[in-house]
LONU-437121 format. One line per 4 residues: number of its first residue (from 1); their letters; for each residue x, z, y of C-alpha. Coordinates in steps of 0.2 Angstrom, whole numbers, plus 5000, padded with zeros to 4 digits. Each point is the difference from the previous one (the first is absolute). Layout:
N
NUM) a) X:Z:Y; ... $
END
This chain:
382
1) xxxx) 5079:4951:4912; 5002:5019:4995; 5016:5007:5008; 5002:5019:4989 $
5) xxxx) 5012:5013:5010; 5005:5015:4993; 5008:5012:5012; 5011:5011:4990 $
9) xxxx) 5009:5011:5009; 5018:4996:4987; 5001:4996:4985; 5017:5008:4993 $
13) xxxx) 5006:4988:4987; 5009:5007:4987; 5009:4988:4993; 5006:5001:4981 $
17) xxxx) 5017:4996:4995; 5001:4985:4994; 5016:4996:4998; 5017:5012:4998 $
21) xxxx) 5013:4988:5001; 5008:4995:5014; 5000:4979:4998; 4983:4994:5002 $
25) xxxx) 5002:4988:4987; 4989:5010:4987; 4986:5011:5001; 4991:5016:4995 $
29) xxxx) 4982:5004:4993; 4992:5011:5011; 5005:5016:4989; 5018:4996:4997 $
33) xxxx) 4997:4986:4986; 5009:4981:5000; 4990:4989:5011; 4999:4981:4999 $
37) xxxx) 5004:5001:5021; 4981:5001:5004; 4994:5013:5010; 4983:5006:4991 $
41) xxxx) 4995:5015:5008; 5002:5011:5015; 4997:5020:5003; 4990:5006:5012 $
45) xxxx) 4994:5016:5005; 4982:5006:5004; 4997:5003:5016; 4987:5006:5013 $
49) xxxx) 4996:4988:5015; 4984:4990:5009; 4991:4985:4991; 4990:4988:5010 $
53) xxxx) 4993:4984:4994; 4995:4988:5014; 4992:4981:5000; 5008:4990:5010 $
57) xxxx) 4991:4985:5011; 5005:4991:5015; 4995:4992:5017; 4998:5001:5020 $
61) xxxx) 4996:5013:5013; 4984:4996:5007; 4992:5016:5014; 4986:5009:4992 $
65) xxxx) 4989:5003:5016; 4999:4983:5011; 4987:4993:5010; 4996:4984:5011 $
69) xxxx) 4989:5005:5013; 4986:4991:5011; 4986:5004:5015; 4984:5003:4992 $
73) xxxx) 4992:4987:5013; 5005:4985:5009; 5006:4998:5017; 5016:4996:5012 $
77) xxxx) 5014:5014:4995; 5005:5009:5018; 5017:5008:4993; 5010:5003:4983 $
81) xxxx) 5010:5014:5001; 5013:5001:4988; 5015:4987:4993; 5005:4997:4986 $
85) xxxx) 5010:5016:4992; 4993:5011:5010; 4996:5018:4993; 4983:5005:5002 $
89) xxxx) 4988:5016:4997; 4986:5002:4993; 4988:4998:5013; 5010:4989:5012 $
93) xxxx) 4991:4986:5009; 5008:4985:4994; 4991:4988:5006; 4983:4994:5010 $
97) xxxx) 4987:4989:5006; 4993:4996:5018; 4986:5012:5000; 4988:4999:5018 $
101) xxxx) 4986:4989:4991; 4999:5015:4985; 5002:5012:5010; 4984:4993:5012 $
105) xxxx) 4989:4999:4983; 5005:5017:4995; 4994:5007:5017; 4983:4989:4999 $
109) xxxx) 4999:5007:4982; 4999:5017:5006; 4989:4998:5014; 4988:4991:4989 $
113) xxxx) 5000:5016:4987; 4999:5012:5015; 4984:4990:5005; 4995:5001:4982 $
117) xxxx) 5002:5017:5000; 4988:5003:5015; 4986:4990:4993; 5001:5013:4984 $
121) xxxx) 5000:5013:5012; 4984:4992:5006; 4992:4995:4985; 5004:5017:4993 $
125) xxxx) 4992:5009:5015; 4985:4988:4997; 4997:5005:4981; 5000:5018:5003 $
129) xxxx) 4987:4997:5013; 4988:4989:4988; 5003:5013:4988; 4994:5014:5011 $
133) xxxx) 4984:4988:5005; 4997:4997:4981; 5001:5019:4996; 4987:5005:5016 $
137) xxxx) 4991:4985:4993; 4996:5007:4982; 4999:5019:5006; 4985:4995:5011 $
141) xxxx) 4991:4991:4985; 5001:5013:4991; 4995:5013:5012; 4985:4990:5002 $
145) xxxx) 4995:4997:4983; 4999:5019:5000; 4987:5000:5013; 4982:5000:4992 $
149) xxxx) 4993:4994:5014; 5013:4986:5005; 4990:4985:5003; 5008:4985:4986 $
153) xxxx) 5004:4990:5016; 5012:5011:5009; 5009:5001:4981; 5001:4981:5001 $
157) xxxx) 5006:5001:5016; 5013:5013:4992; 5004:4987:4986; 5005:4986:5011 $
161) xxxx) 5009:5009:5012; 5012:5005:4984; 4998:4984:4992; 5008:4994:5016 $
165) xxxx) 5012:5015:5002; 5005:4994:4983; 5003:4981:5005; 5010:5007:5015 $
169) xxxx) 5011:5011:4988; 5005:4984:4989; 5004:4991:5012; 5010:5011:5009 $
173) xxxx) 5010:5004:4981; 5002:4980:5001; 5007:5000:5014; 5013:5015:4995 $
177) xxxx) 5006:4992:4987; 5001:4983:5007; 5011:5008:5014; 5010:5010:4986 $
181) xxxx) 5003:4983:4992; 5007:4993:5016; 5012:5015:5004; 5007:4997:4982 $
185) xxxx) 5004:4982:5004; 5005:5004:5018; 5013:5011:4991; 5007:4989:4986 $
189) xxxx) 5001:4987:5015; 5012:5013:5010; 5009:5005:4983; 5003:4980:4998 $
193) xxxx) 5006:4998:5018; 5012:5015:4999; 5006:4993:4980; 5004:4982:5008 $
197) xxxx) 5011:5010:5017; 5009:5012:4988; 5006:4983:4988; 5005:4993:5016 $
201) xxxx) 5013:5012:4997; 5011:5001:4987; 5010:5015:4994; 5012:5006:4987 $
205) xxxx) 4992:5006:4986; 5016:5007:4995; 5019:5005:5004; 5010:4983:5000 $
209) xxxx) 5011:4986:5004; 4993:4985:5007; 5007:4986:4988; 4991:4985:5012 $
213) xxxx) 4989:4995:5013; 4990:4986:4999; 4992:4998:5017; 5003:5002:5019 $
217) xxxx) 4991:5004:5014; 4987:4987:5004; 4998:4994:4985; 4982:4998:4994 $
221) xxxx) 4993:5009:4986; 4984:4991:4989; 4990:5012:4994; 5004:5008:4984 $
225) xxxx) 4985:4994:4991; 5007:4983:5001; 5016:5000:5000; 5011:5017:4999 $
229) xxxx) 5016:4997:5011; 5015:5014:4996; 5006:5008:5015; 5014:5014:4992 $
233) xxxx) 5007:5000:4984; 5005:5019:4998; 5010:5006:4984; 5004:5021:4997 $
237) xxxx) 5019:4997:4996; 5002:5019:4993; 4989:4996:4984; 5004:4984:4988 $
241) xxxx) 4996:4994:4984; 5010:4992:4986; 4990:4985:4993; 5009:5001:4982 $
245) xxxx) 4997:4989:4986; 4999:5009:4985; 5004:4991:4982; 4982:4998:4990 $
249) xxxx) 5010:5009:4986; 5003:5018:5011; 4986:5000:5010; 4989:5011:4989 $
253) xxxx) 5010:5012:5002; 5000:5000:5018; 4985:5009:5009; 4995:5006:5019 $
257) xxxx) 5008:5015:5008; 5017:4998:4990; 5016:5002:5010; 5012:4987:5002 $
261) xxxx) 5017:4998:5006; 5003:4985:5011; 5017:4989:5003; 5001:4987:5013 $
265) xxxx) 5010:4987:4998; 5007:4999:5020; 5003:5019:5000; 5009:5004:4984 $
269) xxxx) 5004:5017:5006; 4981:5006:5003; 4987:5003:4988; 4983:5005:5005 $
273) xxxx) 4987:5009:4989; 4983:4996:4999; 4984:5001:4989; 4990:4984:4989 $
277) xxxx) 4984:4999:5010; 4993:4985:4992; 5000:4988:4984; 4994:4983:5000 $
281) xxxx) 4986:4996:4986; 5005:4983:5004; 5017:4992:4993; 5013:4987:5006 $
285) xxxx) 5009:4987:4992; 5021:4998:5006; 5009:4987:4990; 4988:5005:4983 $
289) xxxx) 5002:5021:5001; 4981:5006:5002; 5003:5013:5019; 4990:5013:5006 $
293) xxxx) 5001:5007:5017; 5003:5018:5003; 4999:5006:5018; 5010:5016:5003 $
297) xxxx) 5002:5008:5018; 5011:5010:5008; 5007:5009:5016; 5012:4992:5011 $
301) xxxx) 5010:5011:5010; 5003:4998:5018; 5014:4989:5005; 5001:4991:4981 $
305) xxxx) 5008:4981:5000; 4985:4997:4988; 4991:4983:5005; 4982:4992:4994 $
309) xxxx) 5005:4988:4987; 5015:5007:4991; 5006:4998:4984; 4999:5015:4989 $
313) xxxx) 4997:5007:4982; 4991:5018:4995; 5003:5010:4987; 4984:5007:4994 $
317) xxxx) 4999:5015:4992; 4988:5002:4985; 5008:5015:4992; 5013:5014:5003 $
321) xxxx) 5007:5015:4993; 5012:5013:5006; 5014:5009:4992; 4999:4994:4984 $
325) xxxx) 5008:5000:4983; 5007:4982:5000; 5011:4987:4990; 5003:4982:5000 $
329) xxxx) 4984:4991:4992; 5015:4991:4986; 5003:5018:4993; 4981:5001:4994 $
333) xxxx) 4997:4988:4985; 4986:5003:4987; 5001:5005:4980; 4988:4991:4987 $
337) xxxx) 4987:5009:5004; 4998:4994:5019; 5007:5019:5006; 5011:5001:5014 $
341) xxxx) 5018:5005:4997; 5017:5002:5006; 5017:5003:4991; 5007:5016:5008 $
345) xxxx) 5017:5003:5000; 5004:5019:4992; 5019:5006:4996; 5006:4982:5001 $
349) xxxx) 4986:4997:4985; 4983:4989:5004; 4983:5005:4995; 4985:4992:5004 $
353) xxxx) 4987:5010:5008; 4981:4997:5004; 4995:5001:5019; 4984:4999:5010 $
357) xxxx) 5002:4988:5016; 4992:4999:5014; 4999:4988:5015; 5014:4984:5000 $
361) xxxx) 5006:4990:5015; 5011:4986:4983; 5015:5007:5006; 4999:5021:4998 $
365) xxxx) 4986:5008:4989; 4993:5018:5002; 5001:5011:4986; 4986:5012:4999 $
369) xxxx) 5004:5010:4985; 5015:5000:4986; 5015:5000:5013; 5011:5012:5011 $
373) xxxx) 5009:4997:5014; 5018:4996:4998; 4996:4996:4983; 5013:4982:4996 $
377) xxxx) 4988:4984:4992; 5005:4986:4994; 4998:4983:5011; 5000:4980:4993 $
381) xx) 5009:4992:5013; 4991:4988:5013 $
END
């Protein structure tokens, strides 16, 4: 449910009067008058100070940035690295997979492509050649057909020999590209080889704590297409989130990006600030009350007491203003009209006076415009 703060800096409470004699048994109207004994009203005085207005939503620390890792390939792991609770680097090598049999395909793969290649080289060599034939082959047609007195038999000859020059051409650009086509899948062949040795090796994508091990040396790991197998479950313990639930009644007012001030249950004395980072579209139900879940995250300082799990509550902060004309919401009432106004104590005399006001927090409302500071107002009591 919404939790409204209003951080005034004092509120100096001027407190009328009420009553001259010395006995309690009777009592005043608040300017001197007989009372029945009741206290009515109470005099305070406008003031400058900070508003915020916060909604308030509970729940458990979870880690923002976690991940269970696994090999990328099958095989008999040769040796784990780290323990449980151990700090890593981004980086490290946590753990890995007995590699001789990848490392052999990865050496064959490469032959294979440096064979591959060689016979481009060849074919390549090849096709410029056919071309040069082919191009000697149409310049001597056509230095003969310039020859009047060429016999039609020698041009024949000329035609076949570049008909064939021709042939020879084409299947030398067969041959180039077939030979193209087997260097590509001589190197998607290495490129899978060296993919399935580097996830035979697996390393921390990130600065962490190692929160569990799930393997040992010797164990043997399916492949991940059938079954994926968690090795390490590495957490960041220096950024967590807040999984709030937020009553379906405030949570339109909440929205990504606003800051939040966050008490844990276990370390009263600690409070962390962090920022909403997401809004669930989706509700809850919890006894009846319609939840949604607000995820804020935050910074944990090195060397906090702060554990996954923990109980805590943020303040979420939807609006704020700073140094402020303020008095208590209860010294604001409206005329006839709707018009906001206040009964303003002048020369032990009441008037009523319209104001403007501004942002509210239930408890203390600012006053944008009809009021001074260390003007005195009139309160209903609580």
């Amino acid at each position: 449910m919404k939790r409204e703060v209003s951080q005034v800096k004092s509120w100096r409470i001027v407190t009328i009067l009420l009553c001259l004699a010395l006995a309690a048994s009777t009592a005043c109207s608040p300017f001197g008058g007989e009372g029945d004994g009741e206290v009515t009203e109470q005099s305070v005085e406008v003031v400058r100070g900070d508003l915020v207005v916060t909604i308030s939503g509970s729940g458990n620390i979870a880690v923002s940035d976690e991940v269970r890792l696994v090999f990328g390939v099958g095989g008999k792991i040769d040796k784990i690295y780290v323990d449980e609770g151990d700090k890593v680097t981004e980086g490290d090598v946590l753990a890995k997979l007995d590699t001789d049999t990848l490392e052999l395909a990865l050496t064959q793969a490469k032959a294979a492509q440096t064979q591959a290649e060689a016979a481009l080289a060849q074919a390549e060599a090849a096709q410029v050649q056919a071309s040069a034939v082919r191009d000697d082959a149409e310049y001597s047609l056509k230095q003969l057909k310039k020859v009047l007195l060429a016999s039609s038999d020698r041009v024949k000859v000329a035609e076949a020999y570049l008909d064939a020059a021709e042939l020879q051409f084409k299947a030398a650009e067969s041959q180039f590209k077939a030979a193209e086509s087997q260097l590509e899948m001589a190197g998607q062949v290495v490129a899978e080889a060296q993919r399935q040795l580097d996830e035979a090796t697996i390393t921390a994508p990130f600065n962490g704590l190692v929160a569990s091990v799930y393997a040992k040396a010797g164990d043997i790991v399916p492949s991940p297409t059938m079954s994926p197998m968690a090795i390490i479950h590495l957490i960041d313990p220096a950024t967590m989130e807040l999984e709030a639930e937020v009553d379906e009644i405030d949570i339109a007012d909440v929205e990504p990006g606003q800051r939040a001030i966050i008490e844990v249950d276990a370390l009263p004395d600690v409070q962390f600030e962090g920022v909403v980072v997401s809004i669930s579209p989706l509700p809850s139900l919890r006894g009846g009350v319609v939840l949604y879940d607000v995820k804020i995250g935050f910074s944990v300082p090195e060397g906090s007491a702060l554990r996954v799990g923990m109980s805590a509550t943020a303040d979420i902060i939807i609006s704020e203003r700073s140094n402020v004309l303020l008095v208590p919401s209860r010294a604001i009432i409206k005329d006839s009209q709707g018009r906001a106004i206040v009964q303003v104590v002048v020369d032990k005399q009441t008037e009523e006076r319209l104001v403007v006001v501004g942002l509210s927090d239930g408890f203390d409302t600012e006053i944008i415009d009809g009021l001074k500071e260390g003007e005195v107002v009139l309160r209903k009591p609580s």
